[in-house]
C-alpha positions as a LaTeX table, in Angstrom:
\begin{tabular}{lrrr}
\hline
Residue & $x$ (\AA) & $y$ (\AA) & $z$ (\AA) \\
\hline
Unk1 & 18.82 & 26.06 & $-10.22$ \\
Unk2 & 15.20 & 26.45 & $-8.91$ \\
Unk3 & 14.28 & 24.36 & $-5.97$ \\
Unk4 & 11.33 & 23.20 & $-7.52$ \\
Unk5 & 14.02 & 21.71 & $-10.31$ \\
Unk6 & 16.01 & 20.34 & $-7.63$ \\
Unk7 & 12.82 & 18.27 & $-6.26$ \\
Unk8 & 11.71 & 16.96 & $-8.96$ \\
Unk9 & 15.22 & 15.74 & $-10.02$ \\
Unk10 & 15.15 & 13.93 & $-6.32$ \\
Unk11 & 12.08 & 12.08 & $-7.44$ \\
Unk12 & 13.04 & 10.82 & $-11.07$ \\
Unk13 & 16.55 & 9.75 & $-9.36$ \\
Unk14 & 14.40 & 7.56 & $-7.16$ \\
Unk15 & 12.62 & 6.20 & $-9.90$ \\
Unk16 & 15.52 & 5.14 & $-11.95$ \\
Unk17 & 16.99 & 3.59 & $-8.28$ \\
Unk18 & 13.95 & 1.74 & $-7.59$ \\
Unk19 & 13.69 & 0.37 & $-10.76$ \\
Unk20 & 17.74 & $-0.42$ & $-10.84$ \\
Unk21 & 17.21 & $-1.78$ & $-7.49$ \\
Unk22 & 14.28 & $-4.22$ & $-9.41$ \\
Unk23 & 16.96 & $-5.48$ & $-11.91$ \\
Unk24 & 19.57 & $-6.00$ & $-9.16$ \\
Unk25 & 16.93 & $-8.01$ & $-7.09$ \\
Unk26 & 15.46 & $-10.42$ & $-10.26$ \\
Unk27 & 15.52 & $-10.83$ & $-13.47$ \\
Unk28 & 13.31 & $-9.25$ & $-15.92$ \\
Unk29 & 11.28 & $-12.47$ & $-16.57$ \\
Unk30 & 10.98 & $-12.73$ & $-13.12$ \\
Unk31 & 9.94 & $-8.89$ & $-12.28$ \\
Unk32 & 7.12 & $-9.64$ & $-14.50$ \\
Unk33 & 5.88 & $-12.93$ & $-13.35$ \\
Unk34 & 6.17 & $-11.10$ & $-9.92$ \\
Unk35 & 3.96 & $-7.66$ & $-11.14$ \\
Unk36 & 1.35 & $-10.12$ & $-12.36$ \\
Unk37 & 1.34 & $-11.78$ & $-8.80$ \\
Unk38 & 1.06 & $-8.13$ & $-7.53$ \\
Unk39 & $-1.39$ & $-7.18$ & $-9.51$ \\
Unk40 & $-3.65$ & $-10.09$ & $-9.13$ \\
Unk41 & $-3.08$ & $-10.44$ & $-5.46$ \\
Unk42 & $-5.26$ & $-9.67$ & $-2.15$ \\
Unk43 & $-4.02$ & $-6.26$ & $-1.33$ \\
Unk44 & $-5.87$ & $-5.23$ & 1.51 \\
Unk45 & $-3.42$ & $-4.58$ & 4.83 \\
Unk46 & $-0.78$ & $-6.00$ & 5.69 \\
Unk47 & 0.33 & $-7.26$ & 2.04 \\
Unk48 & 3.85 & $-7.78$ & 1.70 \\
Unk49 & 4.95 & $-7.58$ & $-2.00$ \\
Unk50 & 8.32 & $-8.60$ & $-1.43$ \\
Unk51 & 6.38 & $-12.34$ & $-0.29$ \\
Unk52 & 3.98 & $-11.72$ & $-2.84$ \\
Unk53 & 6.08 & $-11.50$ & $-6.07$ \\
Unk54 & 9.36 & $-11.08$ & $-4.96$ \\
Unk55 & 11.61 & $-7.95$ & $-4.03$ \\
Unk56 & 12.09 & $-6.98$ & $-7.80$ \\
Unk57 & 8.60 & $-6.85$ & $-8.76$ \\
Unk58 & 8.25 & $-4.84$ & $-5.61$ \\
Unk59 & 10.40 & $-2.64$ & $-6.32$ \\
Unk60 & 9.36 & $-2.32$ & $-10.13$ \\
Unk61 & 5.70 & $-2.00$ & $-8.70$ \\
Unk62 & 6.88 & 1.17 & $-6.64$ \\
Unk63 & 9.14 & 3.08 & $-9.59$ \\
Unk64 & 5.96 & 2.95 & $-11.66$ \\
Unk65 & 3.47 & 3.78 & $-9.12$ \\
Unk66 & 5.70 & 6.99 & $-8.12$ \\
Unk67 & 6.43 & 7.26 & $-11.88$ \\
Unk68 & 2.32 & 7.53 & $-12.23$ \\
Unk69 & 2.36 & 10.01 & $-9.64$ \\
Unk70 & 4.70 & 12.34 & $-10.93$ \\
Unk71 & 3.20 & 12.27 & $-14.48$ \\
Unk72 & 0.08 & 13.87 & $-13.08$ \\
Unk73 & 2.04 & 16.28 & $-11.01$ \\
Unk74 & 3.38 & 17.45 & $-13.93$ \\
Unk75 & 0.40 & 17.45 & $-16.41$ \\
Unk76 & $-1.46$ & 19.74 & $-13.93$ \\
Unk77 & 1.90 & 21.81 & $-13.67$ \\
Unk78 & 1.79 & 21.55 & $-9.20$ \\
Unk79 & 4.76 & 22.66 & $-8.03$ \\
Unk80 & 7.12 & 20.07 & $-6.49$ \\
Unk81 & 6.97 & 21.81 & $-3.36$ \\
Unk82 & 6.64 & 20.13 & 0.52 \\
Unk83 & 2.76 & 18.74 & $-0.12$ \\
Unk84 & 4.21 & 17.54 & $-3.16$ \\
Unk85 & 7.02 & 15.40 & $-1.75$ \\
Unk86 & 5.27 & 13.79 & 0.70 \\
Unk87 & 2.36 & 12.83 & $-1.48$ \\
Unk88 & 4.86 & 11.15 & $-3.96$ \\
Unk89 & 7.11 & 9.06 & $-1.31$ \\
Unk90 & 4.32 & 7.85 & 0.44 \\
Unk91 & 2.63 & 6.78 & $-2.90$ \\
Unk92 & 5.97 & 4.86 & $-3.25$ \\
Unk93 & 6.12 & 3.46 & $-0.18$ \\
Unk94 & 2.93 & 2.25 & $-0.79$ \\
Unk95 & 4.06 & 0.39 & $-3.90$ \\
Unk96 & 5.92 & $-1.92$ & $-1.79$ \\
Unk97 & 2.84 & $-2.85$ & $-0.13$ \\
Unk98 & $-1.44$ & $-2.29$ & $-1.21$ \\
Unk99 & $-0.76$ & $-0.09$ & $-4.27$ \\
Unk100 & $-0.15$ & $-0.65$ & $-7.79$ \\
Unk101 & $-0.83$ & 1.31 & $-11.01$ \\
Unk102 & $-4.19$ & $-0.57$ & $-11.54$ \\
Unk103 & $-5.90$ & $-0.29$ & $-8.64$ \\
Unk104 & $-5.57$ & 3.19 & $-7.78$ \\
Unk105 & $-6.88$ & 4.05 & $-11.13$ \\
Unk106 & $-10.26$ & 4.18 & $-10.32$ \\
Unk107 & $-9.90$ & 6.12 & $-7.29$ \\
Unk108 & $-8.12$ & 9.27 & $-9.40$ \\
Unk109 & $-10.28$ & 9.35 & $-12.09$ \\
Unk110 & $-13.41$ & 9.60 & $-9.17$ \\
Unk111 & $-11.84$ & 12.12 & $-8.01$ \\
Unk112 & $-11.34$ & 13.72 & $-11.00$ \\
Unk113 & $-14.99$ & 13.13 & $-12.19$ \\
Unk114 & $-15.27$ & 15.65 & $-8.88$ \\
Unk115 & $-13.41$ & 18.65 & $-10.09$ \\
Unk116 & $-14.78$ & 18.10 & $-13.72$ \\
Unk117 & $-18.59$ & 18.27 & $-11.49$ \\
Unk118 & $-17.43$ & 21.58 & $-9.68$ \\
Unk119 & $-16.00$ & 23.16 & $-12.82$ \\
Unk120 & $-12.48$ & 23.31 & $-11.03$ \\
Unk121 & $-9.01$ & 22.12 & $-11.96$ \\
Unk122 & $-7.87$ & 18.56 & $-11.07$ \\
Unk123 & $-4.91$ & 19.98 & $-10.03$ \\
Unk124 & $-7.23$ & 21.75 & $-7.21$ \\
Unk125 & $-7.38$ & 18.14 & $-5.95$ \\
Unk126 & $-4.69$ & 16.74 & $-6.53$ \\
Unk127 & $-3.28$ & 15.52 & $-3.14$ \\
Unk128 & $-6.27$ & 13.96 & $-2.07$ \\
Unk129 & $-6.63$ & 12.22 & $-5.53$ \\
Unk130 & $-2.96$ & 11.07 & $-4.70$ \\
Unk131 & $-3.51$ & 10.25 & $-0.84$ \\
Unk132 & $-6.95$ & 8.72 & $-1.48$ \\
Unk133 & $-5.37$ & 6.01 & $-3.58$ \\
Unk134 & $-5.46$ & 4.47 & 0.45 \\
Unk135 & $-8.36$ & 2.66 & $-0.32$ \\
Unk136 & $-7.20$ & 1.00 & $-3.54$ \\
Unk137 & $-7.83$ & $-2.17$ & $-1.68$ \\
Unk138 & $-11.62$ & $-1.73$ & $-2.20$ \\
Unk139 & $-10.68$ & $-1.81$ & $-5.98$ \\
Unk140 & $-8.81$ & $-5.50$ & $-6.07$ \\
Unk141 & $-10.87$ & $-7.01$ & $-2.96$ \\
Unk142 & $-14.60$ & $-6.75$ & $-4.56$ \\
Unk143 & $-12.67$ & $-8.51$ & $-7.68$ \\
Unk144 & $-12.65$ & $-11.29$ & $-5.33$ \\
Unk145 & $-15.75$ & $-11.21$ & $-2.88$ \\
Unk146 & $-18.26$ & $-9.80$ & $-5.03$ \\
Unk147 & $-20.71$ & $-13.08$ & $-5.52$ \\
Unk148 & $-21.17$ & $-11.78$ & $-9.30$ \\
Unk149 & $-19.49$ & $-13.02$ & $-12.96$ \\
Unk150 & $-16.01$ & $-12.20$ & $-12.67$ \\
Unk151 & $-16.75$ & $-9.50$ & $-15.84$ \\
Unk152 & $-19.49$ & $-8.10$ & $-13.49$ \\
Unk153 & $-17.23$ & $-8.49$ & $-10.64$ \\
Unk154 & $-14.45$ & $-6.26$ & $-12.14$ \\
Unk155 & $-17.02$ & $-3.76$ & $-13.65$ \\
Unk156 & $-18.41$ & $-3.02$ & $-10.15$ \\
Unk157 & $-14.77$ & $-2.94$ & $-8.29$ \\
Unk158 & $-13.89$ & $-0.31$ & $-10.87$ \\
Unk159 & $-17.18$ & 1.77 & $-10.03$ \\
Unk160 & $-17.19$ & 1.64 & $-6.29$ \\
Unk161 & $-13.41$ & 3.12 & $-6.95$ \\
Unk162 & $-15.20$ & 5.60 & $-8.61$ \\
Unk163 & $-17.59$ & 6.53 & $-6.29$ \\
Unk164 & $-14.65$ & 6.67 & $-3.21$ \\
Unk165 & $-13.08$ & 9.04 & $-5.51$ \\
Unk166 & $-15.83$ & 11.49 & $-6.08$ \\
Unk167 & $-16.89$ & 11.14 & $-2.14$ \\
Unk168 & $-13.33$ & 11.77 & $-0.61$ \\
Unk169 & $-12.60$ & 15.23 & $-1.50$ \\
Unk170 & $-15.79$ & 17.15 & 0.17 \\
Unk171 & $-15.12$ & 14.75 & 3.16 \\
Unk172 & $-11.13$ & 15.27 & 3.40 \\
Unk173 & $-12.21$ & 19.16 & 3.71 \\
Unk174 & $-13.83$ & 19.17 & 6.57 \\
Unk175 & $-12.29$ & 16.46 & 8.52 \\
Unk176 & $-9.17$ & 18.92 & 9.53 \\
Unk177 & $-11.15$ & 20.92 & 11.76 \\
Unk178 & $-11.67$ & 17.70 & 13.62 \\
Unk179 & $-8.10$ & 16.83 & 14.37 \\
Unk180 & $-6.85$ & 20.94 & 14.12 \\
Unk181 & $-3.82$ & 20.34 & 11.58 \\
Unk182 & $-2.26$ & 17.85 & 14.31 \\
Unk183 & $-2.33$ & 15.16 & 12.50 \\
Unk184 & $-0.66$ & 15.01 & 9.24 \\
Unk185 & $-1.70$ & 12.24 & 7.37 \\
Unk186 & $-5.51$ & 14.18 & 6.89 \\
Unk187 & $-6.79$ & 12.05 & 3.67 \\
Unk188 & $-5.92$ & 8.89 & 6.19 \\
Unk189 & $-8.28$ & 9.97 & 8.41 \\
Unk190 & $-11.16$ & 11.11 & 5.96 \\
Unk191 & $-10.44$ & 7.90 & 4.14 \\
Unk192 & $-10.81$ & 5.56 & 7.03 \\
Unk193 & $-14.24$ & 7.34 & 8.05 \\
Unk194 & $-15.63$ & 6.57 & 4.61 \\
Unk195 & $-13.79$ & 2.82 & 4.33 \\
Unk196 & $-15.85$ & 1.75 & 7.50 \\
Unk197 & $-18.85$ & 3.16 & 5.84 \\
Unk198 & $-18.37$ & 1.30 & 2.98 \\
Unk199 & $-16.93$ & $-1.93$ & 5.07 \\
Unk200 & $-19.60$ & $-1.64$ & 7.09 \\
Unk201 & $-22.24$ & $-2.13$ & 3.78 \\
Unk202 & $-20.07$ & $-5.02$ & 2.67 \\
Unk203 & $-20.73$ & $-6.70$ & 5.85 \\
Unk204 & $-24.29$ & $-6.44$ & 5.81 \\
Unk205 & $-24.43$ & $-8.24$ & 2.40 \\
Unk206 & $-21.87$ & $-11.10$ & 4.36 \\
Unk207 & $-18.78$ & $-9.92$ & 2.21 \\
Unk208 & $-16.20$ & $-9.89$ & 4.79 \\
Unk209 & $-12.32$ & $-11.07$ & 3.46 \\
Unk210 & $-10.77$ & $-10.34$ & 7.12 \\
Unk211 & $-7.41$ & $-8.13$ & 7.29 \\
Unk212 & $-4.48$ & $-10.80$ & 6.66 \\
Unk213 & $-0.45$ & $-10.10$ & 7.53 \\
Unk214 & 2.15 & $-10.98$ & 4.81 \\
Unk215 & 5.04 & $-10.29$ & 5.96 \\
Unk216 & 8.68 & $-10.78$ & 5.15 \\
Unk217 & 10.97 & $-10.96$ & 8.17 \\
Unk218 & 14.95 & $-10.00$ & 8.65 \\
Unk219 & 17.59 & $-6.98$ & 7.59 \\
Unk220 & 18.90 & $-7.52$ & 4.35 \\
Unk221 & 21.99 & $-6.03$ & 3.88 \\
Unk222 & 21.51 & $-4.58$ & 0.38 \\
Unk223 & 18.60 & $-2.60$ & 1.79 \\
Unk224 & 19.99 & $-0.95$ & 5.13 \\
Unk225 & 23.39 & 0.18 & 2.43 \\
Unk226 & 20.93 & 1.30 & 0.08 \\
Unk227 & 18.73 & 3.42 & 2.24 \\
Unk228 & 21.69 & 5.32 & 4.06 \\
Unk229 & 23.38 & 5.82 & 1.06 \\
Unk230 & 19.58 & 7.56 & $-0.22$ \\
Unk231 & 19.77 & 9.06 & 2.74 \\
Unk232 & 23.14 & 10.51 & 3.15 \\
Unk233 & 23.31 & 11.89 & $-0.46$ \\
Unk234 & 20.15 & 13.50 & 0.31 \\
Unk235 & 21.73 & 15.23 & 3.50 \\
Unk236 & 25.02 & 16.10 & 1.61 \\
Unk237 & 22.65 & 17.79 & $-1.35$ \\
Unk238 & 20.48 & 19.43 & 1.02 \\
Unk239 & 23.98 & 20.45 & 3.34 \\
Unk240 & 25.73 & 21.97 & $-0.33$ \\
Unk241 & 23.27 & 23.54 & $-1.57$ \\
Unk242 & 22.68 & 25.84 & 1.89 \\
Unk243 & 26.18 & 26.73 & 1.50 \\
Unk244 & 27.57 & 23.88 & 3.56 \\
Unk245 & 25.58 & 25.48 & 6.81 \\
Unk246 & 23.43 & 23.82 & 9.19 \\
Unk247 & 21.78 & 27.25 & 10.66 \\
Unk248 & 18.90 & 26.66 & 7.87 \\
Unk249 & 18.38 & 23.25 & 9.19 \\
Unk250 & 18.30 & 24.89 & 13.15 \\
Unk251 & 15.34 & 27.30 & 12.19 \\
Unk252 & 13.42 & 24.33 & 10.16 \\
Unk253 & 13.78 & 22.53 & 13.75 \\
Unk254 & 12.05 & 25.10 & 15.55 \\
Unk255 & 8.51 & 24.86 & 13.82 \\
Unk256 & 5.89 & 23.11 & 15.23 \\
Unk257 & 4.74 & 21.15 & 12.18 \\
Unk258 & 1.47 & 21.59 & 12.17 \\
Unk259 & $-0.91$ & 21.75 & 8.97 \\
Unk260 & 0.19 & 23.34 & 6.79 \\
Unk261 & 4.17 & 23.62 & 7.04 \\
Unk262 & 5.63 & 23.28 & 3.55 \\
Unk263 & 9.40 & 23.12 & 4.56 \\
Unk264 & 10.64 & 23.70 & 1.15 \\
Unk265 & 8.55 & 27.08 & 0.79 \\
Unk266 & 9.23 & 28.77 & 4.48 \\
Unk267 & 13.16 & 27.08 & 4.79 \\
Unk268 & 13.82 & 26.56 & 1.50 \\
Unk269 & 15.33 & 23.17 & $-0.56$ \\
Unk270 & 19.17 & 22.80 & 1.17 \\
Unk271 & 17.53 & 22.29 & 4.60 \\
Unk272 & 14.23 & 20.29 & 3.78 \\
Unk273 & 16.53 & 17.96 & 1.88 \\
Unk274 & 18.70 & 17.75 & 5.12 \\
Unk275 & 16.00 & 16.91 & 7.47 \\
Unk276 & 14.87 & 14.37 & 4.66 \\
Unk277 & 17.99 & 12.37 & 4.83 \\
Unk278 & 18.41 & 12.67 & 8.78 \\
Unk279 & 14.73 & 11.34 & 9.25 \\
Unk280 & 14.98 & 8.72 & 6.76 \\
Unk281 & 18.37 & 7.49 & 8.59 \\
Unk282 & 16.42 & 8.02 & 12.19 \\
Unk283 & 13.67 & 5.55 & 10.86 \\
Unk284 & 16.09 & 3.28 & 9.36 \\
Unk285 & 18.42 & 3.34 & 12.53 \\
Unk286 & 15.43 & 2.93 & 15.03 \\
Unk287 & 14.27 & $-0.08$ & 13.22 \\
Unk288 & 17.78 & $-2.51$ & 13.33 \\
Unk289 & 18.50 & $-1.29$ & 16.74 \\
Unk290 & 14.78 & $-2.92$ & 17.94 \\
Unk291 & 16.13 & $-5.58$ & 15.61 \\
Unk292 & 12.79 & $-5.19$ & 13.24 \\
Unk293 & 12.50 & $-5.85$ & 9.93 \\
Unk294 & 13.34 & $-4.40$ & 6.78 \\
Unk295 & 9.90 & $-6.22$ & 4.74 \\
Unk296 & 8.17 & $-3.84$ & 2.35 \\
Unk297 & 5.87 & $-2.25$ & 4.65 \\
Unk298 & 8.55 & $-0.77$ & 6.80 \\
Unk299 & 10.43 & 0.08 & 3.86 \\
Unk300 & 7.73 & 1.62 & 2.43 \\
Unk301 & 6.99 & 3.73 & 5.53 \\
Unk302 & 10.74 & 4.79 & 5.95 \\
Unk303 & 9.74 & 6.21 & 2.44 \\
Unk304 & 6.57 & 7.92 & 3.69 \\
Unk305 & 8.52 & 9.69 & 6.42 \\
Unk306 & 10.95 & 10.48 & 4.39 \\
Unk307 & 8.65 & 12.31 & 1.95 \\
Unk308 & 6.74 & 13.79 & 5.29 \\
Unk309 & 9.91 & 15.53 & 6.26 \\
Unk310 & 9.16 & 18.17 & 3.67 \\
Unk311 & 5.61 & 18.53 & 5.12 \\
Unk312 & 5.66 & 19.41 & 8.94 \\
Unk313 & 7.57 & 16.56 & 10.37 \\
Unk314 & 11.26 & 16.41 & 11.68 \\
Unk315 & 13.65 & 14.45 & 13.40 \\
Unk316 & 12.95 & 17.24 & 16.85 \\
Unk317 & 9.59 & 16.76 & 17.10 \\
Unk318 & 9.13 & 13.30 & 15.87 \\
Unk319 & 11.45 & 11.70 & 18.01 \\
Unk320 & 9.07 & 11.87 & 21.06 \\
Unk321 & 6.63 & 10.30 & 19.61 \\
Unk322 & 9.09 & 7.72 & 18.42 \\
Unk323 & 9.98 & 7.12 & 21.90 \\
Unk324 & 6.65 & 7.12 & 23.21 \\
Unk325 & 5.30 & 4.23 & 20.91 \\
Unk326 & 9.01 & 2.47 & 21.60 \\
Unk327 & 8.26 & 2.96 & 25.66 \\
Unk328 & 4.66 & 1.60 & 25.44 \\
Unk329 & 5.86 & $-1.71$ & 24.38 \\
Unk330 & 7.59 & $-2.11$ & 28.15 \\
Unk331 & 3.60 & $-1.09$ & 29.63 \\
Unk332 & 1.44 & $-3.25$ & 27.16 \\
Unk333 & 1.39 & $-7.09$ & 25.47 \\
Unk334 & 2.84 & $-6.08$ & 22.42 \\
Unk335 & 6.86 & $-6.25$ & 21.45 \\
Unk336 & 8.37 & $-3.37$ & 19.94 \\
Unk337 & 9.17 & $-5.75$ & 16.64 \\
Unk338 & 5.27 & $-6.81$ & 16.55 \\
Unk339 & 4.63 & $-5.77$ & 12.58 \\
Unk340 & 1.94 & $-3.32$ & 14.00 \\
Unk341 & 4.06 & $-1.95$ & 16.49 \\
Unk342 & 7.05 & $-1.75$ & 13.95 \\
Unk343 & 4.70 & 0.80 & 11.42 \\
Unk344 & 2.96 & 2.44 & 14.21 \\
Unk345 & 6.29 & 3.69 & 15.53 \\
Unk346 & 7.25 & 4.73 & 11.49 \\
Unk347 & 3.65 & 6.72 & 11.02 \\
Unk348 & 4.08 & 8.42 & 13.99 \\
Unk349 & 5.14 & 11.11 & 11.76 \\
Unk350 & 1.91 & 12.22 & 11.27 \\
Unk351 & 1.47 & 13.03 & 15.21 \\
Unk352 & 5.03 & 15.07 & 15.16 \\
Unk353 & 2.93 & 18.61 & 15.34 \\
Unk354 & 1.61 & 18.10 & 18.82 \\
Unk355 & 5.21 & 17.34 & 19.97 \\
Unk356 & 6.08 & 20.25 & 17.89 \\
Unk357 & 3.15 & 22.27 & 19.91 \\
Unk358 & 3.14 & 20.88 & 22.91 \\
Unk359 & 6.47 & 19.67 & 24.12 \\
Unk360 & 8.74 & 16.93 & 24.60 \\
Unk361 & 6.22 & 15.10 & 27.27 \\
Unk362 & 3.04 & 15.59 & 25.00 \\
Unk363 & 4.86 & 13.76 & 22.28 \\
Unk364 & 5.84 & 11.15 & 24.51 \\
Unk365 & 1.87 & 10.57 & 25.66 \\
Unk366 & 0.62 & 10.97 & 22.34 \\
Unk367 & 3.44 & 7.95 & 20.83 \\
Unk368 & 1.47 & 5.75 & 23.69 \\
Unk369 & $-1.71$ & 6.54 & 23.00 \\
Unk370 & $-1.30$ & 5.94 & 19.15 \\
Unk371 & 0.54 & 2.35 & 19.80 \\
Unk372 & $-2.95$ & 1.40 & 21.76 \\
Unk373 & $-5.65$ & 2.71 & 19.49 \\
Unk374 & $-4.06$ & 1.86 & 16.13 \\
Unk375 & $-3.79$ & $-1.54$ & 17.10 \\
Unk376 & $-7.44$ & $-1.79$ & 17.30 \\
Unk377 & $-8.69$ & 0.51 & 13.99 \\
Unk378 & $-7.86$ & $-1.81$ & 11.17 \\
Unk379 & $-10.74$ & $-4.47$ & 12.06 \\
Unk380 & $-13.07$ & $-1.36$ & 11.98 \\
Unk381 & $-12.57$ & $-1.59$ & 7.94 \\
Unk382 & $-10.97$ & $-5.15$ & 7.18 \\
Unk383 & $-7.78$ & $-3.43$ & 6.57 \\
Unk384 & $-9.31$ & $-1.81$ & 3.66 \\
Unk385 & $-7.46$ & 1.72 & 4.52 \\
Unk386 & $-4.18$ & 1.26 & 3.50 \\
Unk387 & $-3.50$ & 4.76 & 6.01 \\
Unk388 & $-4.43$ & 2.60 & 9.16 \\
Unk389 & $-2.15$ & 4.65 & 10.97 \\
Unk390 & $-3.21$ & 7.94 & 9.30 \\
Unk391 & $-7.00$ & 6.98 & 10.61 \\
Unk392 & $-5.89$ & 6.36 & 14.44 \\
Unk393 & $-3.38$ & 9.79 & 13.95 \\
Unk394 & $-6.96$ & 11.60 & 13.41 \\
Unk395 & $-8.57$ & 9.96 & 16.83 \\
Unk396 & $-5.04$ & 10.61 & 18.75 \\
Unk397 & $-5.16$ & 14.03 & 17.79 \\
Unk398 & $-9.08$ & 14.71 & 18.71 \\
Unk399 & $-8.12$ & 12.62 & 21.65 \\
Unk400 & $-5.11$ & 14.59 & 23.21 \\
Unk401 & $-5.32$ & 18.23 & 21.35 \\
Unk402 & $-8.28$ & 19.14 & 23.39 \\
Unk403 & $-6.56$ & 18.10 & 26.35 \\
Unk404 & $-3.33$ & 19.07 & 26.19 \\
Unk405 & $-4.75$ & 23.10 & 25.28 \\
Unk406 & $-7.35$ & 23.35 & 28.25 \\
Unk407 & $-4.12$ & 22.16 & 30.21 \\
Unk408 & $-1.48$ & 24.17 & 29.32 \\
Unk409 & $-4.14$ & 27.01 & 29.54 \\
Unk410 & $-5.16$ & 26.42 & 32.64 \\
Unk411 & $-1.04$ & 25.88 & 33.21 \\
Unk412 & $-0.22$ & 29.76 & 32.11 \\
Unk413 & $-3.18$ & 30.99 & 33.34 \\
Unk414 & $-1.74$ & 30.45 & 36.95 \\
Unk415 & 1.62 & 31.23 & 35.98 \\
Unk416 & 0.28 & 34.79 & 34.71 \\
Unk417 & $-1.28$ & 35.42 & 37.96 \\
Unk418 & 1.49 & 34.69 & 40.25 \\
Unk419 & 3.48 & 36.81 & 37.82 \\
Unk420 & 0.82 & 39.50 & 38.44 \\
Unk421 & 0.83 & 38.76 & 42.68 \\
Unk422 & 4.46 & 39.09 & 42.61 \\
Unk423 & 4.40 & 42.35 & 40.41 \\
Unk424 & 1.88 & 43.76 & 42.67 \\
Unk425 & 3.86 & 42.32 & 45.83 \\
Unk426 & 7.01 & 44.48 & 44.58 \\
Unk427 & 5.22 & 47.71 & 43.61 \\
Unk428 & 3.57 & 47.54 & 47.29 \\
Unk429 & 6.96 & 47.44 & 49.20 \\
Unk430 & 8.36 & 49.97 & 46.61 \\
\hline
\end{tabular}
């Protein structure tokens, strides 16, 4: 079976379990008194479907916002490959939490409007069409602030969609020789850079809605047996189909991460698919043992790292960032079980490369310094980047890349020369 068959199997299986996990949560009258509430609801960050309409129209919302997704994988034929993964499951995630199929709508056909402009494929831009969906809130939020007709209202929500569609993917090419590949979450970054531009406009007309925090606290049980069973199926496929050996899963562990590491191309499916289900369990794990909270946005982002792990991120060289966001709580004001805190620890993800790079210690430093600056980023655009986390990745990376090289040079640049005295030391008394 190709692995590319194998993938995109994984991804219509978790359609048909988000959408069984919808019927299981509600009834169908309710799922779709919940999807209008979902739909008609403030989305910008931190929006909590499972407060907003209910855990079944949350999850209904995310089976047919990945469901979306995969239809235009598959109509511009891109194969289901590690890119490809973690564009869907974060697009999921997302579902539970800023997305839904209307408001990203406007944002991919901007973005196609680009390629038809440039005479290129969609599928040329595909991911960022897909990852630029971030700034759906724009879409919903001018529905409400806009002091127009609410025809006129809707008309010019749909447009400015437009136009952040057409703008993101010149911007999201240039924006990774800024942060070097380090951080992951690249469309986050160029997508928070033009949301304050655009915030920033809004404010000067006196259209301001202010970032809000929805949030649905405790563990339900149903979802922590739910995502280990995702998760452990997911290892046991990956484990089977690498001929029930974990030496695949050993030489995935010992790259870096950094942009662009497609797991499923260099390592092949058996082991990407184990490092899926071991990061997805790490993230689930990490959050009961802080005693956090299973709400839709760190749901959500267990399914954004989960789709990452196909894309340069696994459980070695995420876990010091992991630790270094978890540590920071002990140094700052904020609890590890602070909402912001919670997902800042989850995205961390993205920042796995310069642990991957740079060591164990690096990735410890750079979990701090992303628990301080992301906590201060989403005013910049009235949480109207969903990828708040993706935007502070980009600064931590700019921040600490820099840094960490001249050091680390400067490091093995003395080693090297009292390598060279001591070589020159022996030949003398030879």
């Amino acid at each position: 079976m190709k692995k590319e068959n194998i993938m995109k199997y994984l991804v219509n299986f978790s359609i048909a379990a988000l959408a069984a996990a919808a019927f299981l949560c509600d009834s169908p009258m309710g799922i779709l008194k919940g999807m209008k509430e979902i739909v008609l609801s403030h989305n910008r960050l931190v929006t909590d479907f499972f407060v907003v309409g209910g855990m079944g129209a949350a999850f209904m919302n995310a089976a047919l916002v990945l469901a979306l997704c995969e239809l235009l994988i598959l109509a511009e034929k891109v194969p289901f490959t590690g890119p490809t993964m973690a564009t869907l499951f974060i697009n999921a995630g997302y579902g539970l939490w800023g997305k839904n199929p209307f408001n990203i709508l406007p944002i991919l056909f901007g973005v196609w409007i680009y390629a038809r402009a440039h005479h290129v494929k969609f599928g040329r831009h595909i991911y960022t069409a897909l990852f630029g969906t971030s700034l759906a809130p724009f879409v919903t939020e001018l529905c409400y602030l806009l002091p127009l007709h609410v025809g006129l209202r809707v008309a010019a929500a749909i447009l400015v969609g437009i136009v952040i569609g057409f703008l993101l993917p010149p911007l999201s090419m240039h924006t990774p020789s800024m942060h070097m590949g380090y951080n992951l979450f690249n469309v986050g970054f160029s997508a928070g850079i033009l949301a304050f531009v655009f915030f920033c406009f809004l404010k000067s007309f006196g259209i301001d809605g202010g970032t809000v925090l929805l949030w649905q606290s405790g563990r339900p049980a149903g979802i922590i047996v739910a995502l280990y069973l995702l998760f452990a199926a997911t290892f046991l496929c990956g484990w089977g189909l690498n001929g029930w050996k974990l030496g695949g899963l050993k030489k995935l562990f010992g790259r870096p991460g950094r942009a662009v590491t497609d797991f499923i191309v260099m390592d092949g499916t058996g082991p990407t698919m184990m490092n899926m289900g071991l990061m997805g369990a790490l993230c689930t794990t990490y959050i009961l043992l802080i005693g956090g909270d299973l709400s839709g946005p760190v749901v959500g982002s267990i399914f954004m790292a989960y789709g990452f792990a196909a894309f340069g991120a696994h459980i070695k060289n995420y876990f010091p960032v992991l630790l270094g966001v978890y540590l920071f709580t002990y140094l700052s004001r904020h609890e590890p079980t602070a909402p912001g805190i919670q997902l800042a620890a989850i995205f961390g993800v993205g920042l796995s490369p310069i642990a991957g790079q740079f060591g164990f210690i690096p990735g410890l430093l750079t979990g701090m310094v992303h628990s301080a600056i992301v906590m201060c980023t989403a005013d910049l655009y009235g949480g109207l980047n969903l990828y708040n986390n993706g935007f502070s990745a980009g600064w931590v990376a700019i921040f600490m890349v820099p840094a960490l090289e001249s050091f680390i040079k400067r490091f093995e640049g003395k080693g090297k020369k009292r390598e060279t005295r001591k070589e020159g030391n022996a030949g003398h008394d030879a």
